[in-house]
ZAMIDO-576045 format. One line per 8 residues: number of its first residue (from 1); for each residue y, x negated, z negated of C-alpha. Coordinates in steps of 0.5 Angstrom, whole numbers. Each point is the difference from the previous one (the first is absolute). Example, Ala and Ser with C-alpha at 12.3 -4.5 7.8 and 13.67 -1.06 7.14 Angstrom:
1) -9,-25,-16 | 7,-2,2
***
This chain:
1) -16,-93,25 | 6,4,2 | 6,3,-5 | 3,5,1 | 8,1,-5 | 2,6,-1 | 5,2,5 | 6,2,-6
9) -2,-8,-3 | 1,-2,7 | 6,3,1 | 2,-3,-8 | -2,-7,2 | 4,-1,7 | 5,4,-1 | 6,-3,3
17) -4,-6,3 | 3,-2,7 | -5,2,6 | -1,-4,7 | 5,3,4 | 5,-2,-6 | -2,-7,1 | 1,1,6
25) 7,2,1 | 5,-5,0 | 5,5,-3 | -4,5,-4 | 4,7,-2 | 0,-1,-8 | -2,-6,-4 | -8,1,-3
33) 0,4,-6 | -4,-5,-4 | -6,4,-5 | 2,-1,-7 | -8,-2,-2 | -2,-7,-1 | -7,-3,3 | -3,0,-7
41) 2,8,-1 | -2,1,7 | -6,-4,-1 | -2,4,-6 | 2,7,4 | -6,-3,5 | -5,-2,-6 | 1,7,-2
49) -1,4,8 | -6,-5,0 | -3,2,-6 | 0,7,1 | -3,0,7 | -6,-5,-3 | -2,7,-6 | 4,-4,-5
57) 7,6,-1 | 0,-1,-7 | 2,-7,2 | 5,1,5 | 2,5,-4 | 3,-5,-6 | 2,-4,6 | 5,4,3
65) 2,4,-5 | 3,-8,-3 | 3,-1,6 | 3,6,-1 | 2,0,-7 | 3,-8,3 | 4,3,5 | 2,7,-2
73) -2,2,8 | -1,7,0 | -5,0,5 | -4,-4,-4 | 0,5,-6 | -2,5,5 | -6,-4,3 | -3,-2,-7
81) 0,8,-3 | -3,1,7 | -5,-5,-1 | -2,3,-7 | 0,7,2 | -5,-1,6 | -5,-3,-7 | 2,5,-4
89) 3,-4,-5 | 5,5,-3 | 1,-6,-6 | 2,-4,6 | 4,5,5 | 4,1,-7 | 2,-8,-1 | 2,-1,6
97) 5,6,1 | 2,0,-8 | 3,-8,3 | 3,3,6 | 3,6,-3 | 3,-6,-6 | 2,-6,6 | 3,5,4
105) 3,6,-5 | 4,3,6 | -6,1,5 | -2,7,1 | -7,-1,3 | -1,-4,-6 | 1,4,-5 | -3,6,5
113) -7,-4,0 | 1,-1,-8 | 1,7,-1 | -7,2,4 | -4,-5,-3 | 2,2,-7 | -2,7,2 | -7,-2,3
121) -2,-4,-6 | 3,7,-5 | 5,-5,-3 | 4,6,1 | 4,-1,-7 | 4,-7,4 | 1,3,6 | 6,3,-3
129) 5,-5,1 | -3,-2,8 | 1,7,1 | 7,0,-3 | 1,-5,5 | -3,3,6 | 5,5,-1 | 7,-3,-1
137) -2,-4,6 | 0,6,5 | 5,1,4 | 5,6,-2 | -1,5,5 | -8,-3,-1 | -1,2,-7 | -2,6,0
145) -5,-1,5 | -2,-6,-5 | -1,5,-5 | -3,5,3 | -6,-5,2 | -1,-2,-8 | -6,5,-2 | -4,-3,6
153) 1,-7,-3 | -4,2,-6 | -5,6,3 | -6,-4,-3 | 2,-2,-6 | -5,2,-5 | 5,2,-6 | 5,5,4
161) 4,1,-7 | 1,-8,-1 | 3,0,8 | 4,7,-1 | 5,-4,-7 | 0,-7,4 | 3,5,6 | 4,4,-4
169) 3,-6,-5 | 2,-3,8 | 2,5,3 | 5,2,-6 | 7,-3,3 | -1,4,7 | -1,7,-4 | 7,0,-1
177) 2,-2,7 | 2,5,3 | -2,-3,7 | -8,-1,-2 | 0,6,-6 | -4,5,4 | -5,-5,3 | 0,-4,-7
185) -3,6,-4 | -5,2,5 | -3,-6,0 | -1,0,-7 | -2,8,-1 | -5,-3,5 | -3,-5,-4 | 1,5,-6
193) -4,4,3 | -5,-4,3 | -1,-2,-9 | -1,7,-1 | 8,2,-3 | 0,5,3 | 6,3,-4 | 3,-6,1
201) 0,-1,7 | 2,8,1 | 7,-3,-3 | 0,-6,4 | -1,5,7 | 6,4,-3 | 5,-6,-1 | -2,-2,7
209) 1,6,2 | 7,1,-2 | 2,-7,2 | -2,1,7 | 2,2,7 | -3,5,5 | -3,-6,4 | -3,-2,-6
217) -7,3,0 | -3,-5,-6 | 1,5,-6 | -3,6,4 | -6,-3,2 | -1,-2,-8 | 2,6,-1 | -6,2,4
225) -4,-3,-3 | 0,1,-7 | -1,7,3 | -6,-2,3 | -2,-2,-7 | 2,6,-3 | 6,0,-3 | 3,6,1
233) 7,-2,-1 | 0,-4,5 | 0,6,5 | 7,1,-1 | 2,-7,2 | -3,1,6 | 2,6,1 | 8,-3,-1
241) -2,-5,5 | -3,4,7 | 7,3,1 | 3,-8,2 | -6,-2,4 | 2,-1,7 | -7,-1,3 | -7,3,-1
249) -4,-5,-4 | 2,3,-7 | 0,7,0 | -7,-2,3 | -3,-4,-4 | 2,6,-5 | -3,5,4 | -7,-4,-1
257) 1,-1,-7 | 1,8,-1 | -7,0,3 | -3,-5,-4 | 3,4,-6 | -4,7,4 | 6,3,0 | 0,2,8
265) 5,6,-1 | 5,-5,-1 | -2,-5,4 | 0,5,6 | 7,2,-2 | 2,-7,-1 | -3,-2,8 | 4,6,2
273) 7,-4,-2 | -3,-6,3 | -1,4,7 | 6,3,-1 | 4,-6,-2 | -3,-5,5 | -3,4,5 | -2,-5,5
281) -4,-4,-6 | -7,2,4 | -4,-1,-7 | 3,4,-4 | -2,7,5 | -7,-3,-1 | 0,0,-6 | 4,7,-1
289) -5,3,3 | -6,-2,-3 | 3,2,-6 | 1,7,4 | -7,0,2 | -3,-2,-7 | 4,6,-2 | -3,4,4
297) 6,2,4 | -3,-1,7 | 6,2,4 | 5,-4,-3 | -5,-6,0 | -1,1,7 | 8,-1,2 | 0,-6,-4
305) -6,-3,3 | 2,2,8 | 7,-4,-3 | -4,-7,-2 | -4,1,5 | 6,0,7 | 3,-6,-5 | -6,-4,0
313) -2,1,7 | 8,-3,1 | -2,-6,-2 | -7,-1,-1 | -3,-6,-3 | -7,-1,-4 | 4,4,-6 | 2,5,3
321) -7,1,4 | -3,1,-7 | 5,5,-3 | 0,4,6 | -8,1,0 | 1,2,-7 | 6,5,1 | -5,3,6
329) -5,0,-4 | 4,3,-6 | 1,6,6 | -6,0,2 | -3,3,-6 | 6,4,0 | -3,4,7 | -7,-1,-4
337) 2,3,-5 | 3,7,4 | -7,0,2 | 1,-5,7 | -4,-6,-2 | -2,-1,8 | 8,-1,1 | 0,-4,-7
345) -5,-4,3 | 3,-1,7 | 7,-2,-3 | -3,-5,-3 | -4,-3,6 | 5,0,4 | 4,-5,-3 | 1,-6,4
353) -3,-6,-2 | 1,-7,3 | -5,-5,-4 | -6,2,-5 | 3,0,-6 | 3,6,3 | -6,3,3 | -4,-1,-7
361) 6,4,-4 | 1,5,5 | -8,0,-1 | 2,0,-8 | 4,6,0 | -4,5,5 | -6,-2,-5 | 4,1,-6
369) 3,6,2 | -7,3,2 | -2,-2,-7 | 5,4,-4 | -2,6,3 | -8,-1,-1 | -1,-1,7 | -6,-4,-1
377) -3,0,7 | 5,-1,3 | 1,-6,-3 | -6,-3,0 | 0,2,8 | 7,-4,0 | -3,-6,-4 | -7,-1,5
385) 6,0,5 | 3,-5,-2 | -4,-4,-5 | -3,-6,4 | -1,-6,-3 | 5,2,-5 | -3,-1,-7 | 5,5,-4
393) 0,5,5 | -7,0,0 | 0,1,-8 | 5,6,0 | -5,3,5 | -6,-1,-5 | 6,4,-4 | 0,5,4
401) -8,0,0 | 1,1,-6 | 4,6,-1 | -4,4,6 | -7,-2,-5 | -2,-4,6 | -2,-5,-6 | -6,-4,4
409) 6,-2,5 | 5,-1,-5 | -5,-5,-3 | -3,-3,7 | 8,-1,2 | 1,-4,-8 | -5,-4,1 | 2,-3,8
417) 7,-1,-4 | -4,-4,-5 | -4,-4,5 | 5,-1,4 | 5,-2,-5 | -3,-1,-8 | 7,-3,-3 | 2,9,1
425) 0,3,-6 | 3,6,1 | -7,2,4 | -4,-3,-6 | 3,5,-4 | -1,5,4 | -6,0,1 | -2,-2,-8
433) 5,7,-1 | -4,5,5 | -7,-3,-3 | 3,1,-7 | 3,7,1 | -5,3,2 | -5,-3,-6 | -5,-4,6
441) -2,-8,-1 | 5,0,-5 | -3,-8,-2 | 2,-1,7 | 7,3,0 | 1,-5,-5 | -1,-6,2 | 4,3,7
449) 7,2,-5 | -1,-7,-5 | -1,-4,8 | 7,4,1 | 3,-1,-6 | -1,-8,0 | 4,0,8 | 5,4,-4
457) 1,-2,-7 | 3,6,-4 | 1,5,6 | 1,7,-4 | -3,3,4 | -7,-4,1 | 0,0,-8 | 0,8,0
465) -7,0,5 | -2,-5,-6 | 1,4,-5 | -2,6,3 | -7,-3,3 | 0,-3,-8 | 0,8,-2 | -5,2,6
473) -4,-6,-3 | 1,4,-8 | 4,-7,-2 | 6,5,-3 | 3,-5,-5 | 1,-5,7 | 1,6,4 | 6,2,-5
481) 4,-7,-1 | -1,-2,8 | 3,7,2 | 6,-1,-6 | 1,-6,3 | 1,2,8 | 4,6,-2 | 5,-5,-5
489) 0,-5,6 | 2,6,6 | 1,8,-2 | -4,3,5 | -3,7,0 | -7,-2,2 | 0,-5,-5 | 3,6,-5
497) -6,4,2 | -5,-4,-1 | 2,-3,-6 | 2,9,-2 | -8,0,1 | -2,-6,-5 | 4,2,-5 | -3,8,0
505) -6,-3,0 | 1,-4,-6 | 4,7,-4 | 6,-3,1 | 2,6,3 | 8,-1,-1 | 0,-6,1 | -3,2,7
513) 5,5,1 | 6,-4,-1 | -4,-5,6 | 1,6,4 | 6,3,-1 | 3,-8,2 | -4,1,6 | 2,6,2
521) 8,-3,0 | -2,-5,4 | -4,3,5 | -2,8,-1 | -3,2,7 | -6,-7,-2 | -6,3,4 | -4,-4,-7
529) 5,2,-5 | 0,7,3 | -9,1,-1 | 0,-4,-5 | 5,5,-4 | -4,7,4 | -7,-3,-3 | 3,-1,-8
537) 5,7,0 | 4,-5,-5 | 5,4,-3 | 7,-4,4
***
């Protein structure tokens, strides 16, 4: 039988040893260095490698770390943590580094491995004092660097709020520090946020802030995200810090929490600033003028698109490519808009395309913008053109079947799509829905959706055609509780309408209502929401 070592023991048990052409050599440069292992550790270095490689790693794993524990070698710690994390011992991964942080007290590494150890197996209160010590042992011009990267280290621990005190009672010297003040507090505001202080992380960000220097974007950022998760006094931290930014990316990233928040007339006036700041920076036209396009302000939105697009054919790139295809297709709904949807169309297909991903988004884009005007016909045309074999497109033709009442096709397309492929649930639940919103073979409708939803397991939207095929089927308690729990787990306006109608049906007209007024503010142009409404003249 062959054996093969290691190559970090090889080095270990020959290191120094004198080659052949040394022997050889009558005046060598340098005398040998000798390795400082005796035969027996070597020996028990070699019993441990074989024992591994014969399936017996627990074995070589006591045999190497006793090697190491007898000569102090830190690779030989190394090896042996190596061996027990490869087994998943976290008993013996954590044995092996404790000795070698202990043998050799001053060895970053080791103190490193002790400190990921401890915080896999959620040791999370000992990890204090290795922590310290990564700390101390980074270099000066290092250290805030060495900071900063502290949340990741405890990212997966399950108690955040053990993790933020352990960090705080760490970091308490460099608070004062007038060189790692700010990068300090905003690791600790981080952790306070990530354990849900939120006031306490607030004041954090504020410390930071007022330690910091322009260039530091570290409080900002906190800053940001504290207002992403609504705390509104976060705002003027931010709003303190835009005038120091000397690049794009926070003033962006403000932009999108702006949008998130649904507060586009700010967002808009804000990526102007970005455009008028940092006027080369291609992105922010693009997104200053979608926000102009969703404001309805078409002439606007068109300047800032042409500017995007002249940008990006500049220097273009798989990034840009899709940013110009949205941007023209942003224009292109302008045109359609003004009543030019043959131009719209055009502007679109004209795009240049050089592989088949670009080819399906100009696809994408044209059939998206012919839907938006509820050109049917036309997007079924274009699908029919372009569909082949492609399962997707050829359900979004069955789709289009669909809307131009077209319902044996629609069918006949779904049920290819299936054949073709039974793992498509999306073709499953269109199918179950179409049967069941039309009150036809509605056991079948059933067994298609709960076919559906096992491909798909807590999809929204499949649990509403469940719960409605269950109203069509007269089961209305299950009909109610699936369609509260889709509406919980994604507010949509489809859902809200028919969840508006199952509770109307159970006098529960308030509540219905209520439902409906929801949908309204997400979606208020729903074609569903819209005929349930007009067939039960709800006062809303």
């Amino acid at each position: 039988m062959k054996f093969l070592l290691a190559p970090a023991v090889l080095s270990l048990a020959f290191a120094g040893a004198p080659t052949f052409a040394q022997n050889a050599t009558e005046t060598p440069e340098a005398p040998p260095v000798n390795s400082g292992m005796n035969g027996e550790m070597l020996y028990e270095i070699l019993v441990g490698e074989l024992n591994i490689q014969q399936g017996q790693p627990l074995v070589g794993f006591s045999l190497l770390l006793d090697a190491a524990r007898k000569s102090n070698d830190a690779q030989l710690y190394a090896r042996a943590v190596e061996i027990a994390l490869k087994e998943r011992s976290g008993d013996g991964a954590l044995m092996a580094a404790r000795s070698w942080s202990q043998a050799l007290p001053q060895d970053r590494l080791a103190n490193l491995n002790l400190l990921q150890i401890l915080i896999a197996l959620n040791k999370t209160s000992e990890t204090l004092e290795p922590l310290k010590k990564e700390i101390a042992f980074s270099p000066a011009s290092e250290r805030n660097a060495a900071i900063r990267v502290v949340p990741r280290y405890y990212a997966r621990i399950t108690d955040q709020k053990v993790a933020t005190e352990v960090i705080q009672k760490a970091l308490d010297s460099y608070t004062t520090n007038a060189e790692t003040a700010s990068a300090t507090w905003a690791v600790i505001g981080r952790m306070q946020m990530l354990s849900g202080n939120l006031p306490g992380a607030l004041q954090s960000a504020q410390k930071s802030l007022a330690s910091s220097t322009k260039t530091d974007i570290s409080a900002p950022f906190l800053a940001l995200e504290l207002l992403g998760r609504g705390v509104k006094e976060a705002e003027a931290l931010v709003l303190q810090a835009l005038p120091n930014q000397a690049r794009p990316d926070f003033p962006m990233a403000y932009v999108r929490v702006l949008i998130e928040a649904k507060r586009y007339e700010q967002a808009s006036e804000q990526a102007q600033s970005v455009t008028q700041r940092f006027p080369t920076h291609a992105e922010a036209w693009l997104l200053l003028g979608s926000l102009q396009f969703e404001q309805g302000l078409d002439k606007q939105a068109d300047a800032s698109l042409l500017t995007y697009i002249g940008m990006a054919n500049k220097a273009p790139n798989e990034n840009t490519q899709r940013g110009v295809i949205q941007a023209q297709s942003r224009r292109a709904s302008i045109l359609a808009k003004q009543g030019n949807l043959k131009e719209a169309r055009q502007l679109i297909s004209q795009l240049p395309t050089t592989n088949e991903e670009e080819v399906r988004s100009r696809l994408m884009a044209e059939l998206q913008l012919l839907r938006d005007y509820r050109q049917w016909q036309a997007a079924f045309d274009l699908l029919a053109q372009y569909a082949g074999d492609d399962l997707d497109l050829i359900y979004e033709q069955a789709m289009m079947a669909e809307k131009l009442n077209r319902v044996e096709e629609m069918e006949k397309l779904l049920r290819m799509v299936i054949s073709k492929d039974p793992s498509h649930f999306n073709a499953y639940n269109a199918l179950g829905f179409s049967l069941a919103d039309r009150n036809l073979r509605l056991k079948e409708a059933k067994e298609l959706i709960v076919k559906a939803l096992t491909l798909a397991p807590g999809d929204p939207f499949i649990t509403d055609s469940l719960g409605w095929v269950e109203f069509r089927l007269g089961n209305t308690k299950q009909a109610l509780a699936l369609l509260e729990k889709a509406f919980k787990d994604r507010a949509d306006a489809e859902i809200a309408a028919h969840l508006g109608e199952v509770l109307w049906q159970l006098k529960r007209e308030s509540d219905a209502i209520a439902i409906w007024r929801q949908g309204l503010e997400i979606a208020p142009t729903n074609e569903t929401l819209q005929q349930t409404l007009r067939r039960f003249k709800p006062s809303i």
